[in-house]
VOPAGU-2260 file (C-alpha; in pm, 1 decimal, decimal comma):
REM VOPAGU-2260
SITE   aa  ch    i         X         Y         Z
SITE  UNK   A    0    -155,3     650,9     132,3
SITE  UNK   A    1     105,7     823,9     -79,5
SITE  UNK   A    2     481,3     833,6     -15,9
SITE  UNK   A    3     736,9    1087,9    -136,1
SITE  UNK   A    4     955,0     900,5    -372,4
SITE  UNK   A    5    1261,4     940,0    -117,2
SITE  UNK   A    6    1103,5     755,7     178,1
SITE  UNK   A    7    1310,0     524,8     392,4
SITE  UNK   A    8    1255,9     229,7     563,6
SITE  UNK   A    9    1096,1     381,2     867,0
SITE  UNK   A   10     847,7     563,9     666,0
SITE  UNK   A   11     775,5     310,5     479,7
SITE  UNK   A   12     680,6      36,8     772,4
SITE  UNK   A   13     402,4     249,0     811,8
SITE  UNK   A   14     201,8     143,2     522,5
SITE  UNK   A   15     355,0    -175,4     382,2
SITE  UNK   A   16      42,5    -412,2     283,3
SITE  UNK   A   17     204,3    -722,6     522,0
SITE  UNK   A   18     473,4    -666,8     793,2
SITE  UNK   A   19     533,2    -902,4    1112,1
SITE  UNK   A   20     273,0    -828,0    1292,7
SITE  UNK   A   21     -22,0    -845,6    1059,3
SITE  UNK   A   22     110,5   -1123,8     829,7
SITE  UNK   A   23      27,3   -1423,1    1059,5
SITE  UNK   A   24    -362,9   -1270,9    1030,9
SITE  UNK   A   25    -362,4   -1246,4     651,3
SITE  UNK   A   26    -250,9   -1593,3     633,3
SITE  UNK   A   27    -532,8   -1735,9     880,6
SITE  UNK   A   28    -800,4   -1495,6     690,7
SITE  UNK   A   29    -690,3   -1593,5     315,6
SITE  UNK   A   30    -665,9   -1953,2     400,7
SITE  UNK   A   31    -990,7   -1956,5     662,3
SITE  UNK   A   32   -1150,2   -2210,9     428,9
SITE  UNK   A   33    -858,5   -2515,4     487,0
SITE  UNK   A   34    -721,2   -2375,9     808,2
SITE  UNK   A   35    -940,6   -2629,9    1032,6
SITE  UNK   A   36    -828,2   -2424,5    1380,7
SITE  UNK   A   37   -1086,2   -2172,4    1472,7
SITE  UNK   A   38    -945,1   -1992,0    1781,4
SITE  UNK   A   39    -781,6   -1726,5    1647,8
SITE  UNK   A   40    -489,5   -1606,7    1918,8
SITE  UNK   A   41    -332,4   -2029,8    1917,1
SITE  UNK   A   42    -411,9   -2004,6    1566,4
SITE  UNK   A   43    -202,6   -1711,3    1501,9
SITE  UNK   A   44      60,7   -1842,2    1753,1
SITE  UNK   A   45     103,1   -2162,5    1588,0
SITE  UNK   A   46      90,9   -2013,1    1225,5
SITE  UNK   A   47     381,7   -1844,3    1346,6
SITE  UNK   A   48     581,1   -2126,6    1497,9
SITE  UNK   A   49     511,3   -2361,8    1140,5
SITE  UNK   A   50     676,8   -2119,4     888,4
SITE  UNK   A   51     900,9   -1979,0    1170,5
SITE  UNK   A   52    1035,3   -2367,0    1170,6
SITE  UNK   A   53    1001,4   -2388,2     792,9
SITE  UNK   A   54    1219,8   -2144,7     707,2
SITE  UNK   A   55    1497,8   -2230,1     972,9
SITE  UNK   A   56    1472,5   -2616,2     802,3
SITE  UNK   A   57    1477,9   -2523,7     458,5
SITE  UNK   A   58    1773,6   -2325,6     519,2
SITE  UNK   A   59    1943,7   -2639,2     675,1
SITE  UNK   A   60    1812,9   -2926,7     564,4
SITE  UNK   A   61    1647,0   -2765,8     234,8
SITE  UNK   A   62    1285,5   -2762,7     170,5
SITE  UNK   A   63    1296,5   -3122,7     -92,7
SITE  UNK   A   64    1456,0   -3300,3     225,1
SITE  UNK   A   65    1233,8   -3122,8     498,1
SITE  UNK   A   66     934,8   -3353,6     598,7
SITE  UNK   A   67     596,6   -3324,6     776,8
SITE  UNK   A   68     753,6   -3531,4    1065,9
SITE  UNK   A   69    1069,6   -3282,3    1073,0
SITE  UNK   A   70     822,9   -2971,1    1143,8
SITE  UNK   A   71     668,9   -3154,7    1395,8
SITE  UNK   A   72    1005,9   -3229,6    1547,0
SITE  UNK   A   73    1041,6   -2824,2    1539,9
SITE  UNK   A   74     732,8   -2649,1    1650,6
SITE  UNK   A   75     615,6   -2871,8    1898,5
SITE  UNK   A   76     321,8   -2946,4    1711,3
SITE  UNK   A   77     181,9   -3371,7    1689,3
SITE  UNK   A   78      90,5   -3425,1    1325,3
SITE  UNK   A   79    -290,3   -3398,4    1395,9
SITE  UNK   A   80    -250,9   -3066,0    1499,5
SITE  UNK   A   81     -10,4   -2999,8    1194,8
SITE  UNK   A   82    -274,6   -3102,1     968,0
SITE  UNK   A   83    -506,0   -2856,4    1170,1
SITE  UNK   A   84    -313,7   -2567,5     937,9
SITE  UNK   A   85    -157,6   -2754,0     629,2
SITE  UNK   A   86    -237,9   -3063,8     453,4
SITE  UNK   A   87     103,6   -3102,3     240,3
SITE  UNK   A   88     420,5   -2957,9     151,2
SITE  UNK   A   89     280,6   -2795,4    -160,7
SITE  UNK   A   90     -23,4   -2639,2      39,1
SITE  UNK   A   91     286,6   -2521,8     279,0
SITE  UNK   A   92     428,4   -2393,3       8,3
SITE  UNK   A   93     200,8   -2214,8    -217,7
SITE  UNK   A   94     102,5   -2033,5     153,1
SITE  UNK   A   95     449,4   -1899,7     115,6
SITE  UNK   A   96     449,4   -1807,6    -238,7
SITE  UNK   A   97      86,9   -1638,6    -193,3
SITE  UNK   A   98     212,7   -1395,4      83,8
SITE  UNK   A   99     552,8   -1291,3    -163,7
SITE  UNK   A  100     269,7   -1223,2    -423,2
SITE  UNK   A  101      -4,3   -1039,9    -248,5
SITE  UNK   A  102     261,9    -795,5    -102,1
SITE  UNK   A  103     449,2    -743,7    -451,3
SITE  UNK   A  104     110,4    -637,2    -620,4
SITE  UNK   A  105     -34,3    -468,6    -374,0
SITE  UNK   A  106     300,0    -166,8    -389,5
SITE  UNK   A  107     246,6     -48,0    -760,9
SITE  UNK   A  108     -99,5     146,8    -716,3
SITE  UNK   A  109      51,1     319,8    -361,2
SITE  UNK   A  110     300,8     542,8    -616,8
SITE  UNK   A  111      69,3     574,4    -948,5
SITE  UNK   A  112      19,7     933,0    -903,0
SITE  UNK   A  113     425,1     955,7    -938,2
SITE  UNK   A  114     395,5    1166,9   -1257,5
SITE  UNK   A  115     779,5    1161,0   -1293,9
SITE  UNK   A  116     894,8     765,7   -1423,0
SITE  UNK   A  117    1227,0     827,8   -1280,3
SITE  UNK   A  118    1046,2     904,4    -960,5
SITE  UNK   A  119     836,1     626,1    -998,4
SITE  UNK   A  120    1099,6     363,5   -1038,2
SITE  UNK   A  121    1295,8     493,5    -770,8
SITE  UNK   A  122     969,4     482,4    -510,3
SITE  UNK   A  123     925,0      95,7    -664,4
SITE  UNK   A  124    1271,1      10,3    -601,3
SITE  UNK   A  125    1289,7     155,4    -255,1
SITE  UNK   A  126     974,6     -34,6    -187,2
SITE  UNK   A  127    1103,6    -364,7    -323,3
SITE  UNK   A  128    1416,1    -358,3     -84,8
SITE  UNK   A  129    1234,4    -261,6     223,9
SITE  UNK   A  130     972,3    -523,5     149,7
SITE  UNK   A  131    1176,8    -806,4     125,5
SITE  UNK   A  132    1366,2    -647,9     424,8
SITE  UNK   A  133    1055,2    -724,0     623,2
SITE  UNK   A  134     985,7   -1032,1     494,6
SITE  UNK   A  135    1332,3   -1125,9     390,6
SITE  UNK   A  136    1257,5   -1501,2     438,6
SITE  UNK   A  137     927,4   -1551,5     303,6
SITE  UNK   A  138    1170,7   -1343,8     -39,9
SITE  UNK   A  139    1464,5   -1596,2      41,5
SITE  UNK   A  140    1244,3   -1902,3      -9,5
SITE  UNK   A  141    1093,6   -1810,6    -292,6
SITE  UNK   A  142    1370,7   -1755,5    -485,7
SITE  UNK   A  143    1577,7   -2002,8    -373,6
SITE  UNK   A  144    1317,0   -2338,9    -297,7
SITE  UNK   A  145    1090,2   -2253,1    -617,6
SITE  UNK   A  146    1303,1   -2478,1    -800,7
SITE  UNK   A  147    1193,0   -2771,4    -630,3
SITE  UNK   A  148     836,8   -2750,8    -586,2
SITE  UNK   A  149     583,7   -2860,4    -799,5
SITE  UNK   A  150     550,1   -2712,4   -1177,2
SITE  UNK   A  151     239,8   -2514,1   -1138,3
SITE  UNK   A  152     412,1   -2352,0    -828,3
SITE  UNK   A  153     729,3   -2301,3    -984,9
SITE  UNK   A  154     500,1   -2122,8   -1242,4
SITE  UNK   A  155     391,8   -1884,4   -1008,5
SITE  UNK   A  156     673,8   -1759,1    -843,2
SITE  UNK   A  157     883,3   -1737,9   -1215,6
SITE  UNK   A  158     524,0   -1513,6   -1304,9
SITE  UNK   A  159     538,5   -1280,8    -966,2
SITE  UNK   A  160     908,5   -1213,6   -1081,6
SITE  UNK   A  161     784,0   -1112,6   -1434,7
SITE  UNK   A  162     509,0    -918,3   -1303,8
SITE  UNK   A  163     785,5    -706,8   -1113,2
SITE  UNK   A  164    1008,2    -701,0   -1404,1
SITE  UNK   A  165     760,7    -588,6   -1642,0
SITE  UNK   A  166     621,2    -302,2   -1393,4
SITE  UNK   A  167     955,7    -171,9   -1420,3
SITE  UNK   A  168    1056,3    -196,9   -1806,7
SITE  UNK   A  169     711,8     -19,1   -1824,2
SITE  UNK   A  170     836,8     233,6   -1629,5
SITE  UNK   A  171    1168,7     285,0   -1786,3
SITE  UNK   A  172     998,3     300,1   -2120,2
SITE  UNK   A  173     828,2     623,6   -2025,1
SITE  UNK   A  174    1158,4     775,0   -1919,8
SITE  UNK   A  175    1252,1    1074,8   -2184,5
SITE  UNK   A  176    1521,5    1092,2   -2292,0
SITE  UNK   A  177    1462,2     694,8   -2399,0
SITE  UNK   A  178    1782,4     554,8   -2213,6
SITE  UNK   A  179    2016,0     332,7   -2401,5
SITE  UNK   A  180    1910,9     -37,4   -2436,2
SITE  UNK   A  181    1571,4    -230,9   -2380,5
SITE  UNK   A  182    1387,6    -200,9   -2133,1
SITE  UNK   A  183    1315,0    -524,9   -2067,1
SITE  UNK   A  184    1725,0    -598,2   -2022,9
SITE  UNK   A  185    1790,7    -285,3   -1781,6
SITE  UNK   A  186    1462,7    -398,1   -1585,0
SITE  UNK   A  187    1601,0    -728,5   -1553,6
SITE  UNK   A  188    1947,2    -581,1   -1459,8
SITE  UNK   A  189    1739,3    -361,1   -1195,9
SITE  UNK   A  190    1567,8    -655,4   -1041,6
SITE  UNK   A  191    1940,6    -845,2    -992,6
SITE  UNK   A  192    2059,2    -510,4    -770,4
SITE  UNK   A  193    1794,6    -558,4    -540,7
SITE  UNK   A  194    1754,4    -937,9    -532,5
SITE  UNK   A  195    2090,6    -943,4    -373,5
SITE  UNK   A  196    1917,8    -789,7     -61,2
SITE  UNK   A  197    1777,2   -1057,8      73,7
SITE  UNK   A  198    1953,9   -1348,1    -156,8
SITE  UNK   A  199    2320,9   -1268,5      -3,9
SITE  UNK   A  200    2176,0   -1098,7     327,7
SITE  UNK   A  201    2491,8   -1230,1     490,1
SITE  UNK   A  202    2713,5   -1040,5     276,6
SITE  UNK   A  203    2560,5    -692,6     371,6
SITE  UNK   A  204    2552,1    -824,5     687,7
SITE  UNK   A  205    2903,2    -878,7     784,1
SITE  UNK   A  206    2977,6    -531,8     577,1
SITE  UNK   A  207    2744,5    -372,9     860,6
SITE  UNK   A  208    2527,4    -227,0     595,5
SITE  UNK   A  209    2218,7     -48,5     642,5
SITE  UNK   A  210    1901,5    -137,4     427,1
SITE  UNK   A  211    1864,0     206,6     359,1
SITE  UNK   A  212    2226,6     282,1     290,3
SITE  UNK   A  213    2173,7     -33,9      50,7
SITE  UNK   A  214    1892,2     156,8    -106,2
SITE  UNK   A  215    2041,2     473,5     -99,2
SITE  UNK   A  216    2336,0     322,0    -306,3
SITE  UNK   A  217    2152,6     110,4    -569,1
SITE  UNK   A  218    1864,9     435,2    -673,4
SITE  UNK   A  219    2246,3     625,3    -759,6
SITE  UNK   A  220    2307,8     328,1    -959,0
SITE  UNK   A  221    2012,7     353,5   -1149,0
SITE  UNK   A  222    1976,2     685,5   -1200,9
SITE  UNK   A  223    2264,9     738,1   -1292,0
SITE  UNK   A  224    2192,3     508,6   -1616,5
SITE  UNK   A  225    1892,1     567,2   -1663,1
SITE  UNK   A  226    1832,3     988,0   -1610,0
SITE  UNK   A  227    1918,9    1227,4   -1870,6
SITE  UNK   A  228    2285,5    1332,9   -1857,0
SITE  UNK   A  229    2444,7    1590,1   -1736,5
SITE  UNK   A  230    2472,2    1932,1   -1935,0
């Protein structure tokens, strides 16, 4: 499905790869092979209550402190049927980090026929607020827990920033006339605009401010850097 490059959030929660409905199904389907509950509707139910609870106790308690016992406590759930979905913390986890990576990659190829790379980067930023709008905890976690986890996890949510950052440097490479500085710097100063989204949610929050006002304001920011200057 192609997008115009100055879609907003409504438009756009008509063809993002995961949203709240269809997430909870991607999760049983990619992990079908360690997910030991085969009725599907309690399966999606209680997939929904365990990282429903996860989040709201690794926002209080953080994610190191959290323990098997504490979800329990939280969803309801004895331990047996815990272990019905996850088998550890890390398993819990990389679950999380999986569904922040499958929806990054799969945005790029929706806006490769965006001949323009101004266009381009604008259509990838839009889409990289209004994703993590959607799944603004699953985005909150991962930037905020990775620290903790294991290295080879912490590995692959420092890569699935990369990848993002080096999609866009790409893209601001191909901009003529060249802006000013490297690409690599003004992607990673692009990537710190829209972080704040759903790192400071609070913030934007209190101010009242739409996510596409938010969007709105931070594609001004960068093209007015990064496109050719006025006459």
């Amino acid at each position: 499905m192609h997008l115009s490059t100055h879609f907003n959030f409504e438009h756009f929660q008509h063809m993002t790869p995961l949203n709240g409905d269809n997430i909870w199904s991607y999760i049983l389907d990619r992990h079908a092979g360690s997910i030991g509950v085969k009725r599907r509707k309690p399966a999606l139910e209680n997939l929904e209550r365990i990282f429903g609870a996860t989040f709201r106790l690794a926002n209080d308690v953080g994610f190191r402190a959290m323990s098997l016992r504490d979800l329990c406590r939280e969803t309801g759930l004895s331990m047996g049927g815990l272990y019905g979905y996850i088998a550890s913390k890390d398993q819990l986890a990389e679950m999380i980090e999986d569904v922040v990576c499958h929806a990054t990659r799969e945005m790029p190829p929706v806006f490769s026929h965006v001949a323009v790379p101004l266009d381009r980067l604008e259509a990838l930023i839009r889409a990289s607020i209004y994703l993590s709008e959607i799944l603004q905890p699953w985005f909150y976690f991962v930037y905020m827990d990775s620290r903790v986890l294991q290295a080879e996890q912490r590995s692959m949510a420092k890569n699935s920033e990369l990848y993002v950052q080096t999609l866009i440097a790409d893209v601001i490479a191909e901009i003529e006339p060249r802006p000013a500085g490297n690409p690599t710097l003004l992607a990673a100063h692009c990537l710190a605009l829209f972080q704040d989204w759903y790192v400071k949610r609070w913030k934007y929050r209190a101010a009242k401010v739409h996510v596409d006002d938010f969007a709105d304001s931070v594609v001004l920011a960068v093209r007015s850097y990064l496109g050719p200057a006025a006459p």
